[in-house]
C-alpha positions, 0 to 999 in steps of 0.5 A: 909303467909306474906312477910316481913323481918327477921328483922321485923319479929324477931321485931313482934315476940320479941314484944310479948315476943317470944324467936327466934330460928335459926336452922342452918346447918352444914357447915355454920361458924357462927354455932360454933362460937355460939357453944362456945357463948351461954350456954347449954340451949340456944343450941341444936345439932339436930342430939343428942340423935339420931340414927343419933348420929353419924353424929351429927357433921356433922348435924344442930343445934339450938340456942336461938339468942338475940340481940348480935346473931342477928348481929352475924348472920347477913350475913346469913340474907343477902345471904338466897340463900346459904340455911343455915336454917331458924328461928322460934319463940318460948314461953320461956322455949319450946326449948328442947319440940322443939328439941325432936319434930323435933328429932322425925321426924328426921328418916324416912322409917324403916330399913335398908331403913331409911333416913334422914329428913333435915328439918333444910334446908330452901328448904325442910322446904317450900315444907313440909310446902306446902304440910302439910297445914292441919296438919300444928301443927304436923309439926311445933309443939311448933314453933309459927311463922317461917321466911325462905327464899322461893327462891326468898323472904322472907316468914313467917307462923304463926302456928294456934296451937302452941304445943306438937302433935303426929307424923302422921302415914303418915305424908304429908309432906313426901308425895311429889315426888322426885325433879328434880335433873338433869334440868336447876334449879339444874345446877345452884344450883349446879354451885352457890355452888361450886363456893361459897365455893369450888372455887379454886378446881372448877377453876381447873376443869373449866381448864380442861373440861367443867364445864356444861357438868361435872355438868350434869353428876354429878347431873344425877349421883345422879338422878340415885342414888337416891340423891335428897336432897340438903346436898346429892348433894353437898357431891356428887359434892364435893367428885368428885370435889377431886377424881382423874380426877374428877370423882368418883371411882368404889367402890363409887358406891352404894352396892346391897339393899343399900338405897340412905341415907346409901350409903351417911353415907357410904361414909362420913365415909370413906372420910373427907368431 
């Protein structure tokens, strides 16, 4: 691993003639912008083909930046606390190989206790590479290199064999424990987040009650849920962020034998969020 910039990284990798990958999420502007820029082969909506096909509007994407992306994007390379994605390098023409080996890691468990992987999100992108070191190709693939933010710099890792590998029985990098969602770090995620993009509606809160004691709760409410990914705790907070009095009605609550990523997709169905 190195620490270096985006900017020196994308110089080292195009150097060698390797097309750069962003992997992008959702929620960030960018996305369609490069949506309706770039042509069909040089973008991939990561939830298509999917069983996830249904929140494909909702999920990631990943697109082949040349020059003109690159200062299109970059924003993003200057605020990587706001955990919009990530980049990787790729041989020329290994795009749709790279798609459908992420698409098969996409779904983990087996029914009806399936769930998502957000291996498009910067942070569980570091943890999965710390806990995969030995079968490091099967979870990067065709990517030869990749450039994420760590939560406090830069980091890069290059992959010792880029390429086509089979999805391990028990992968490592599902192998790790549930965060902590309820403790000092996750209050100020969660504070940062809201203020960054739902301003106007967390001032109004902040008028009313005290944010830190509405924020504990919140995230102790996804704790006992069984919402620790990053995406699950956002929906959360802003889905209470716009119910009345600020906090969520009964019947969001999750159903019996309801696994936590259904009660998520349940819930989006039925809200606008």
């Amino acid at each position: 691993m190195s620490a270096i910039s985006p900017w020196q990284w994308i110089t080292r990798q195009r150097a060698q003639g390797r097309d750069i990958a962003l992997v992008l999420d959702a929620h960030v502007e960018a996305r369609q912008t490069l949506m309706g820029s770039l042509p069909p082969d040089r973008r991939q909506v990561l939830y298509q083909q999917t069983d996830a096909a249904y929140l494909a509007l909702h999920g990631p994407a990943c697109f082949l930046v040349g020059e003109a992306e690159v200062r299109l994007i970059q924003p993003l390379l200057e605020l990587p606390d706001d955990h919009w994605g990530w980049l990787a390098s790729l041989a020329p023409g290994d795009l749709p190989a790279w798609v459908e080996h992420w698409r098969a890691r996409l779904l983990v468990g087996e029914p009806p206790q399936r769930a998502l992987y957000r291996f498009h999100d910067n942070r569980v992108l570091a943890r999965g590479l710390a806990a995969a070191r030995a079968t490091l190709p099967a979870y990067l693939g065709q990517a030869i290199s990749v450039c994420y933010w760590q939560g406090q710099a830069w980091a890069t890792l290059d992959n010792p064999a880029p390429g086509a590998h089979p999805l391990p029985s028990e992968p490592a990098w599902l192998q790790l424990p549930a965060p902590n969602v309820t403790g000092p770090v996750a209050r100020a995620n969660a504070h940062r987040y809201l203020y960054s993009h739902h301003l106007p509606a967390y001032l109004a809160l902040t008028e009313r009650q005290p944010p830190r004691a509405w924020l504990h709760r919140q995230l102790q409410r996804a704790q006992d849920w069984g919402w620790h990914a990053p995406a699950q705790i956002e929906f959360l907070l802003v889905l209470s962020l716009r119910s009345p009095g600020f906090e969520l009605p009964r019947e969001c609550a999750p159903l019996f034998g309801e696994s936590p990523q259904a009660h998520v997709d349940r819930l989006r169905r039925h809200t606008l969020i």
